[in-house]
C-alpha positions as a printed NumPy array, in Angstrom:
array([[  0.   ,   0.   ,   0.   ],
       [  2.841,   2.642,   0.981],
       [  4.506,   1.228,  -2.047],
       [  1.542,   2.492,  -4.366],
       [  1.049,   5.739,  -2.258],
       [  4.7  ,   6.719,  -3.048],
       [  4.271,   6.184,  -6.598],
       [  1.066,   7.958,  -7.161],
       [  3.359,  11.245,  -5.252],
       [  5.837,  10.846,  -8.208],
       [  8.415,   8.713,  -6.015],
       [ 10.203,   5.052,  -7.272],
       [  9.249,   2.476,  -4.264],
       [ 12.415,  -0.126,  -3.739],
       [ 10.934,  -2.774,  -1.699],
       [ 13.415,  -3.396,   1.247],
       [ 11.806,  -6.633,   2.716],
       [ 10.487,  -7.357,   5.917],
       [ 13.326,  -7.578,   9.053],
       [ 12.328,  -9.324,  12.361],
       [ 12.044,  -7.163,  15.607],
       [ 15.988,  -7.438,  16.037],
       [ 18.086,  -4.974,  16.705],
       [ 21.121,  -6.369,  14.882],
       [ 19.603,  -7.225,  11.626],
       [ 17.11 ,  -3.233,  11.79 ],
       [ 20.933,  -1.794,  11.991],
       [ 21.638,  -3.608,   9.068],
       [ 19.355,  -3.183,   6.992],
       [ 18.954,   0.442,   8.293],
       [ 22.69 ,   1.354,   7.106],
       [ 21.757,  -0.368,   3.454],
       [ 18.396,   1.49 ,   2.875],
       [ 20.03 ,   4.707,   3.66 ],
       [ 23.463,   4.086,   1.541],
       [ 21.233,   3.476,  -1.582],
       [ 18.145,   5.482,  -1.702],
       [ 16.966,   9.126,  -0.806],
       [ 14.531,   8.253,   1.878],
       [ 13.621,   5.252,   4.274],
       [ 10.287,   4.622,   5.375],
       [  9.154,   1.754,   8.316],
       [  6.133,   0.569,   9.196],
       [  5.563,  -0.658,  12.697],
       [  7.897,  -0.545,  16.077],
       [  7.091,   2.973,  17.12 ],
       [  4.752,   2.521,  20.065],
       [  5.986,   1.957,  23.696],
       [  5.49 ,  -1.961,  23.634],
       [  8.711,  -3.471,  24.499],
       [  9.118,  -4.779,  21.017],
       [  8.579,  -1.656,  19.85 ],
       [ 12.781,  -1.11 ,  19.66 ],
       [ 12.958,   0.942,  15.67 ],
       [ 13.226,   4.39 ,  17.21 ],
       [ 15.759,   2.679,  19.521],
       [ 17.377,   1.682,  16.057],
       [ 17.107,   5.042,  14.794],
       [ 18.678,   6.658,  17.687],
       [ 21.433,   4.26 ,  17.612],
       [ 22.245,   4.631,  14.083],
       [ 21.144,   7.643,  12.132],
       [ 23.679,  10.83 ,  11.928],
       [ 22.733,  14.032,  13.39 ],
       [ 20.046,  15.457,  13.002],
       [ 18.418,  12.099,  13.827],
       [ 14.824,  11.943,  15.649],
       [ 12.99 ,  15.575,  15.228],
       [  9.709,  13.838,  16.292],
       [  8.319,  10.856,  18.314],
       [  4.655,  10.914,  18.716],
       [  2.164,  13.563,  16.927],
       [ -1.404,  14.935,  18.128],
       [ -3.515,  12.921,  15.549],
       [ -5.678,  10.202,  15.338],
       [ -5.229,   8.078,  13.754],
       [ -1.048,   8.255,  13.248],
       [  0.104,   9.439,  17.253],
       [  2.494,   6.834,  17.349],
       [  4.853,   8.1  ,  13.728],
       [  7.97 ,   9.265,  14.252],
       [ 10.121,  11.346,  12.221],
       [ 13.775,  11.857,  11.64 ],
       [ 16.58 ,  12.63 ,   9.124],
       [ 20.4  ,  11.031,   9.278],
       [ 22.019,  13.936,   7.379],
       [ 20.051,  14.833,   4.553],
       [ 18.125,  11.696,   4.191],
       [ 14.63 ,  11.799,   5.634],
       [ 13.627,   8.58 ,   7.424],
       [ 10.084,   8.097,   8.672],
       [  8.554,   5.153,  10.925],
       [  5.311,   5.234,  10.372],
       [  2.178,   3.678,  12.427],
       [  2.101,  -0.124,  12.008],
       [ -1.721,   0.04 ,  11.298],
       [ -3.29 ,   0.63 ,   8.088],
       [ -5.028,   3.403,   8.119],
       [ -2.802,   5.197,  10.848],
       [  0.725,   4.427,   7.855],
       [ -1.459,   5.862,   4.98 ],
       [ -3.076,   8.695,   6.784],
       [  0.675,   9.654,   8.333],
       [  2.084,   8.985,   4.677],
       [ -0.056,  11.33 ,   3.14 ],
       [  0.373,  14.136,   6.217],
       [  4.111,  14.094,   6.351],
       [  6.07 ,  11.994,   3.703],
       [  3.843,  12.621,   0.159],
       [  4.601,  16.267,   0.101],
       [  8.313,  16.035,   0.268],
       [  8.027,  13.051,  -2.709],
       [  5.898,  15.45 ,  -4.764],
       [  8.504,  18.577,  -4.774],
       [ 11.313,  15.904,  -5.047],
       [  9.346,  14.859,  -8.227],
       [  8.788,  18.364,  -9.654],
       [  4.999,  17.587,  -9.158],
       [  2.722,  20.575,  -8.808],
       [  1.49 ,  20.186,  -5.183],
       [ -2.526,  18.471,  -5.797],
       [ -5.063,  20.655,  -5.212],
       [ -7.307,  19.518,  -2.409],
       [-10.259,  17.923,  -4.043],
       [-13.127,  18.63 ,  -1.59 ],
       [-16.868,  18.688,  -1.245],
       [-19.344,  19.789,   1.172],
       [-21.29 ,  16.867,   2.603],
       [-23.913,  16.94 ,   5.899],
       [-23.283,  14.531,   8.927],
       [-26.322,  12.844,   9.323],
       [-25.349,  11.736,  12.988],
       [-24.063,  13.084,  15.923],
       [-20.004,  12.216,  16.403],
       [-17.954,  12.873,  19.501],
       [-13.475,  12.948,  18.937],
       [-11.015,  12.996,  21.72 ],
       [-10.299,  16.401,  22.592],
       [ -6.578,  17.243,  21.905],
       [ -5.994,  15.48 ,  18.667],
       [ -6.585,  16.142,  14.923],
       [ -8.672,  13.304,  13.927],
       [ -9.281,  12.161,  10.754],
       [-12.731,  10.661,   9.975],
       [-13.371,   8.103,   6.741],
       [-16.648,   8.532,   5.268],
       [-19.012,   7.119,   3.133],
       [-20.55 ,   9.411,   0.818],
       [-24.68 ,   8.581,  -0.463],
       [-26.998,  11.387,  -1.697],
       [-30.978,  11.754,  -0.575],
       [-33.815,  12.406,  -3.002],
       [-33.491,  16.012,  -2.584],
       [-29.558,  15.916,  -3.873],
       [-28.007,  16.259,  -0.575],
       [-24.336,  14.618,  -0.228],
       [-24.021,  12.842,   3.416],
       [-21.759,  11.285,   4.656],
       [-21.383,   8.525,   7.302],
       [-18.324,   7.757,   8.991],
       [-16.593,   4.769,   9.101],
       [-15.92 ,   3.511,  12.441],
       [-13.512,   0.199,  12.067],
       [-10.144,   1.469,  13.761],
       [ -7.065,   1.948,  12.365],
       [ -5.832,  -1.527,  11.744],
       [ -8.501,  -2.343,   9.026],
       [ -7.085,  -2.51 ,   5.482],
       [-11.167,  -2.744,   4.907],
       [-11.789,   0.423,   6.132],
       [ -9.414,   2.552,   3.667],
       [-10.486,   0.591,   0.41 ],
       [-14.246,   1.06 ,   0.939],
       [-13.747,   5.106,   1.858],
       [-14.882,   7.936,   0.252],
       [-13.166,  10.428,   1.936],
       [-12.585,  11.633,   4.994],
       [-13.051,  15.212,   6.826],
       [-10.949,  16.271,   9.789],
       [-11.908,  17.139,  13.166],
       [ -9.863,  19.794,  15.312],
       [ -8.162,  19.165,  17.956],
       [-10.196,  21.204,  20.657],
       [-14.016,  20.014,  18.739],
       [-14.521,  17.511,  21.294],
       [-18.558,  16.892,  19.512],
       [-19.762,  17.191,  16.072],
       [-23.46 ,  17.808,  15.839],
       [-26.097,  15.837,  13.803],
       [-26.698,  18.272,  10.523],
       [-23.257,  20.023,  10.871],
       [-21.81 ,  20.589,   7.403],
       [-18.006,  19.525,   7.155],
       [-15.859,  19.664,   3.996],
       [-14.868,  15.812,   2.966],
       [-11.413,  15.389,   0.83 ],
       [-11.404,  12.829,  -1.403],
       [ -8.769,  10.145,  -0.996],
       [ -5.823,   9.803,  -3.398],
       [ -6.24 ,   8.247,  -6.372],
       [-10.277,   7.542,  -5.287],
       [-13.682,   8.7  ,  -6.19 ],
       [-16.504,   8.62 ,  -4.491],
       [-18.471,   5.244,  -5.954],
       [-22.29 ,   5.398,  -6.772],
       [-23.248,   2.134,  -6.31 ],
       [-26.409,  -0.016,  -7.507],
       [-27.44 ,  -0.199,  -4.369],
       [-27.185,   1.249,  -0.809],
       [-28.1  ,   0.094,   2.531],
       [-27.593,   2.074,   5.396],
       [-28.325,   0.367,   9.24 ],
       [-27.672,  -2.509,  11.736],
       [-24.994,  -4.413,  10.718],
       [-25.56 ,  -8.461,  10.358],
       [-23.331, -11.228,   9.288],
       [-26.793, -12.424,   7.1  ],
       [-26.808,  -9.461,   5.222],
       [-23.373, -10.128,   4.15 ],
       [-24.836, -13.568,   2.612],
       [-27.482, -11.259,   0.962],
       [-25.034,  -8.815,  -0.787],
       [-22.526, -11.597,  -1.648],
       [-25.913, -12.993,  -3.453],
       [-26.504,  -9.243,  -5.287],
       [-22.744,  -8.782,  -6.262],
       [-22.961, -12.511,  -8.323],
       [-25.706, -10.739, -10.336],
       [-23.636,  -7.96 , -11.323],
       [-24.984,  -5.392,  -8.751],
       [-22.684,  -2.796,  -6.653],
       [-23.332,  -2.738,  -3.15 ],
       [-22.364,   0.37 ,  -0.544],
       [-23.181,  -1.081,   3.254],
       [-23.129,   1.693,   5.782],
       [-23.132,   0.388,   9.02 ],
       [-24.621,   3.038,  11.402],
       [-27.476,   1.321,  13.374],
       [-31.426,   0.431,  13.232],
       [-32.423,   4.284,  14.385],
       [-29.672,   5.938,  11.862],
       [-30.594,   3.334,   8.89 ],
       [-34.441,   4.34 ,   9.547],
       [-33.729,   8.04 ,   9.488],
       [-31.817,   7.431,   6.359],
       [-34.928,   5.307,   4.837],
       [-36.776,   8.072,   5.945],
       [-35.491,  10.744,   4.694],
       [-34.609,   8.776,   1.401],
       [-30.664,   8.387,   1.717],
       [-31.202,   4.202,   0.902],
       [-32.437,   2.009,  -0.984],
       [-32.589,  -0.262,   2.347],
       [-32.511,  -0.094,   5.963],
       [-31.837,  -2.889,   8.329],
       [-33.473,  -3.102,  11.188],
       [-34.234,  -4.894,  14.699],
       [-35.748,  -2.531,  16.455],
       [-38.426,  -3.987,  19.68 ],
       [-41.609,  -1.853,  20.417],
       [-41.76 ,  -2.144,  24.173],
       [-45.907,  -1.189,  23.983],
       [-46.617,  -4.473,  21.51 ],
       [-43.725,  -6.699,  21.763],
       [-43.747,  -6.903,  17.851],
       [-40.312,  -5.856,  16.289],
       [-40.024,  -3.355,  13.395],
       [-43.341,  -2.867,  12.48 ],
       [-44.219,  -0.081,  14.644],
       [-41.702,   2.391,  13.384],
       [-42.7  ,   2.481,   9.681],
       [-44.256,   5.352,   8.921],
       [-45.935,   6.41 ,   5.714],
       [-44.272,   6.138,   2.739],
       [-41.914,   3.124,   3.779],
       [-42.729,  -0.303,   3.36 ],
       [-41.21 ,  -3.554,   5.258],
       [-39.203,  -6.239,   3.691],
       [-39.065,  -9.406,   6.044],
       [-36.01 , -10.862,   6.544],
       [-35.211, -13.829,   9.176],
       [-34.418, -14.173,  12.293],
       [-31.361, -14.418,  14.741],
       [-30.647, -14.945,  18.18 ],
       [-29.011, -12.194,  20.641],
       [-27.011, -13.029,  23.864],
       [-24.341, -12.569,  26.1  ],
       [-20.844, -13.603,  24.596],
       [-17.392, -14.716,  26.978],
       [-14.36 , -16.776,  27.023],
       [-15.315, -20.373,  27.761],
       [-14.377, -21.524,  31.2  ],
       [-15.352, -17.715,  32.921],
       [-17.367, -19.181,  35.687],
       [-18.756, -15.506,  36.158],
       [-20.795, -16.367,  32.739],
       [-20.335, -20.001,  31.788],
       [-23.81 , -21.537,  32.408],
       [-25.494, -18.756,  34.143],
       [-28.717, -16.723,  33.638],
       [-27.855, -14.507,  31.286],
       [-29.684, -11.359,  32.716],
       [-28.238, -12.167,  36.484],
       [-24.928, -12.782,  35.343],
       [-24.598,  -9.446,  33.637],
       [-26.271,  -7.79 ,  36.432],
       [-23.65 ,  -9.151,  39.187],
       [-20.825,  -8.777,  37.257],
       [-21.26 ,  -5.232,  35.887],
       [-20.695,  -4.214,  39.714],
       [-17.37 ,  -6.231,  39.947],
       [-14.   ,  -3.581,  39.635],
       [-12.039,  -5.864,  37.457],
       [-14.789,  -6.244,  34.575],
       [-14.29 ,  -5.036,  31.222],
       [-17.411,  -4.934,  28.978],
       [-17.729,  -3.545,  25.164],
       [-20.723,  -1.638,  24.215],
       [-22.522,  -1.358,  20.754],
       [-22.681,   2.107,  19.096],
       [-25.728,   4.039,  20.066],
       [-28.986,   4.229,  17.767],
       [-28.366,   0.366,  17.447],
       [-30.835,  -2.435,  18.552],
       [-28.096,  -4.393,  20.243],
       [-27.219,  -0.863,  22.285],
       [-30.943,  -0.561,  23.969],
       [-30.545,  -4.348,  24.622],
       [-27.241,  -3.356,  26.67 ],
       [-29.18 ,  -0.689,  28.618],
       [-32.015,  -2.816,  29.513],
       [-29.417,  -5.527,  31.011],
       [-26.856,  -2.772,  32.776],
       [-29.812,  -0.525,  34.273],
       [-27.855,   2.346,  35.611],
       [-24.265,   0.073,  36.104],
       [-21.365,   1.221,  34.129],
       [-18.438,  -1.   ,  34.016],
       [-14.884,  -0.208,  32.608],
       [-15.702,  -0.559,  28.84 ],
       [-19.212,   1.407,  28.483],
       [-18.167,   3.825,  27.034],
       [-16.191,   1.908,  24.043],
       [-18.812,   1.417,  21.373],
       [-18.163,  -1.264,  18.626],
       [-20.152,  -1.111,  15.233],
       [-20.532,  -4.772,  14.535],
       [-21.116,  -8.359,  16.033],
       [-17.835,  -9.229,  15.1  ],
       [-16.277,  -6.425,  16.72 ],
       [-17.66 ,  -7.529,  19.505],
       [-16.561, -11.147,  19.351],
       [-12.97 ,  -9.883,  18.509],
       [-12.789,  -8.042,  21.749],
       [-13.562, -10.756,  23.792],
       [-11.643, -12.983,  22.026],
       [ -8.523, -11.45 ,  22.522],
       [ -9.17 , -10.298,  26.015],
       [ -9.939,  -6.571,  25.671],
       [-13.266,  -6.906,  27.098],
       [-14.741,  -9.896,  29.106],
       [-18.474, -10.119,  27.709],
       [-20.373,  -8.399,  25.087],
       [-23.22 ,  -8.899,  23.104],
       [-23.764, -10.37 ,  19.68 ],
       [-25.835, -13.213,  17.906],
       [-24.933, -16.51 ,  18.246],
       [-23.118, -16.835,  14.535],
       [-20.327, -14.953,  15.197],
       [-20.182, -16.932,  18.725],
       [-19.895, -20.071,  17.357],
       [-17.26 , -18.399,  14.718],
       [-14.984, -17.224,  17.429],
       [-15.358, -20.16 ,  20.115],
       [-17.239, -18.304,  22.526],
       [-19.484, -18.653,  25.192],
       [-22.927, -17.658,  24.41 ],
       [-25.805, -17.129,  27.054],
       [-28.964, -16.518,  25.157],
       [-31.051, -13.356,  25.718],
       [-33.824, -12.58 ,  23.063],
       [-34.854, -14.509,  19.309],
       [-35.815, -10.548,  17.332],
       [-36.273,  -9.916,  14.384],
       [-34.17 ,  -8.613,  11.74 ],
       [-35.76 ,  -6.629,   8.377],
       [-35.508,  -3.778,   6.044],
       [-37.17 ,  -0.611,   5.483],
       [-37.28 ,   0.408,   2.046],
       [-38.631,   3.38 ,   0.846],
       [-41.818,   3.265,  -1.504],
       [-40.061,   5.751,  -3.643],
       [-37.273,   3.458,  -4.486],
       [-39.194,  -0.032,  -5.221],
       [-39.383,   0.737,  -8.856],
       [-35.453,   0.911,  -8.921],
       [-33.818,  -2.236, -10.72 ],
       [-31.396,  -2.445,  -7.763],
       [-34.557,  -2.773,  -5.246],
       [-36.361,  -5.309,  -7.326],
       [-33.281,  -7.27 ,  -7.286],
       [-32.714,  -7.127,  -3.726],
       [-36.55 ,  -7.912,  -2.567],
       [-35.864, -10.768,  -4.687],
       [-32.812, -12.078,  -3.562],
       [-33.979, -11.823,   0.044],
       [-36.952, -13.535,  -0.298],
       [-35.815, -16.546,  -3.074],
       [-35.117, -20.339,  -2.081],
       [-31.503, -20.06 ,  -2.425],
       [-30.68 , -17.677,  -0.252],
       [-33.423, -18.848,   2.578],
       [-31.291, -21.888,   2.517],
       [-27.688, -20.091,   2.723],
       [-28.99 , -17.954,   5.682],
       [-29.883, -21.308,   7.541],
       [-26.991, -22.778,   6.906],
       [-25.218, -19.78 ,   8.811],
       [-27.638, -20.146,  12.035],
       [-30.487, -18.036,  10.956],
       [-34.275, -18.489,  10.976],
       [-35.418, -18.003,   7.676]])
């Protein structure tokens, strides 16, 4: 990726390998890089981990001036570090993804472009409303990748992304991204912000766009609509934020599980004129854990959250609000917050990643992603998952195709193989 990003900035990549987190053999290849090209850039090591040792390297090895910077006020990218041995610029840059390219673009692409006699890009920007509310942590510059989808009136929105910076996934299926200052510690539903386009991207008008509750069965839906030819944009924002987008005609779709307390009856009770409701299956919620944690493993599912929310060593990891699973959360929790509220994952398997790898100690998903990770899984509620689709849209190609695909044979039977009810 870095390699690409260098030579759309008018640079020559050389490829210098991958060296193992040793000291010896960074030195070596250090003194090589520098000997035969104009720059050096890393990837990874520049944390505070103790494997973290290639600022170590650099300040080991590099001549004077060596490291000008370790550690910059931007998110993602706080971890790059930049220095020069003589002449020669030599960058580390974040070890994730996003946080490499974002840094790349910040620090490293301008100096490649006046090295190549390139006229300096303009920015290539566009005025788009944020259709939710988005908070940033105060003190950083923080860069925020969007998806861009217009309403019926011709409005440009945009949705951020909200995957982290170690998701290749994340960059690829960007529009843009707008930047948030340092001291804007909230960013208000309906605020206008000005979105740059990515290098080398443009923002893709797909076939067809959902916007909503993420679920591992609508990936088996729009792995069905991409074999027939059709372009998909997912937008994972939550039931409430997929309905106001539905609503105010932003998607062609909206999935949906939200529960009407009065009538017990999911989804039905939020349409409201001019949407109709697309049934889709249904999927079981509950409680997820490591198996063996004897604080979940075989327990009531509602009791077990309830005593060990008000344990000091617990570590939960919450949904992103205007979601189904999020009100499901707040029903269990009551008015308990445990280390990890406030940490809000956008999909199931976010979820189950955090508790697999020990970041958080429960969470709640559906039982798929469970079962995919090795979990423990205390069931809580069978709901209902559907889509909204605007009446406006149903005579769309795209929309036929999708009502279609969702309700054939084939993919009844592929969303029961995964552990649906269809």
């Amino acid at each position: 990726m870095l390699a690409d990003a260098v030579r759309e900035s008018g640079g020559e990549p050389r490829l210098c390998g991958i060296v193992p987190d040793d000291e010896a053999a960074l030195v070596t290849a250090l003194r090589q890089a520098l000997d035969e090209h104009d720059a050096v850039l890393l990837s990874g090591g520049t944390s505070k981990g103790p494997g973290d040792i290639n600022a170590r390297v650099l300040a080991a090895t590099l001549a004077p001036p060596g490291i000008v910077v370790h550690g910059v006020a931007l998110k993602p990218g706080k971890p790059l570090c930049l220095a020069a041995s003589g002449s020669k610029p030599v960058v580390v840059l974040p070890g994730f993804p996003t946080s490499a390219i974002f840094t790349f673009h910040e620090f490293v692409a301008p100096l490649v472009r006046e090295w190549a006699g390139l006229v300096r890009d303009p920015a290539r920007t566009q005025t788009a409303t944020l259709p939710v509310q988005l908070r940033s942590d105060p003190g950083r510059t923080e860069y925020t990748l969007v998806h861009l989808v217009e309403d019926e009136r011709g409005e440009t929105l945009c949705y951020p992304i909200g995957k982290g910076s170690g998701s290749v996934t994340t960059w690829s299926q960007a529009d843009g991204y707008f930047v948030i200052p340092r001291e804007i510690e909230l960013v208000e539903q309906g605020q206008r912000v000005e979105v740059h386009a990515l290098a080398g991207a443009r923002p893709r008008r797909c076939d067809l766009v959902i916007i909503g509750s993420h679920c591992v069965g609508l990936d088996v839906i729009v792995t069905e609509l991409v074999a027939r030819g059709l372009s998909c944009k997912v937008v994972a924002v939550g039931s409430e934020a997929g309905l106001a987008a539905a609503k105010r005609g932003a998607c062609d779709a909206a999935g949906m599980h939200l529960l009407d307390p009065a009538s017990g009856i999911y989804n039905h009770p939020f349409l409201t004129p001019g949407l109709d409701l697309c049934a889709g299956y249904g999927r079981l919620q509950g409680v997820v854990f490591r198996p063996g944690d004897a604080r979940f493993e075989g327990r009531d599912p509602e009791r077990a959250v309830g005593e060990a929310a008000r344990l000091p060593e617990i570590v939960m990891i919450n949904r992103n609000r205007g979601s189904g699973t999020r009100a499901l959360y707040d029903r269990l929790l009551g008015q308990a917050r445990p280390a990890g509220y406030g940490v809000e994952a956008r999909s199931h398997h976010a979820v189950a990643a955090a508790v697999q790898q020990g970041r958080a100690d429960f969470g709640i998903a559906i039982d798929v992603v469970a079962r995919d990770r090795g979990l423990g899984f205390l069931p809580l509620c069978e709901e209902h998952f559907d889509f909204a689709v605007p009446t406006s849209r149903r005579g769309r190609p795209a929309v036929q195709a999708f009502v279609e695909v969702l309700a054939s044979p084939a993919t009844r039977e592929l969303l029961r193989a995964r552990g649906f009810r269809a």
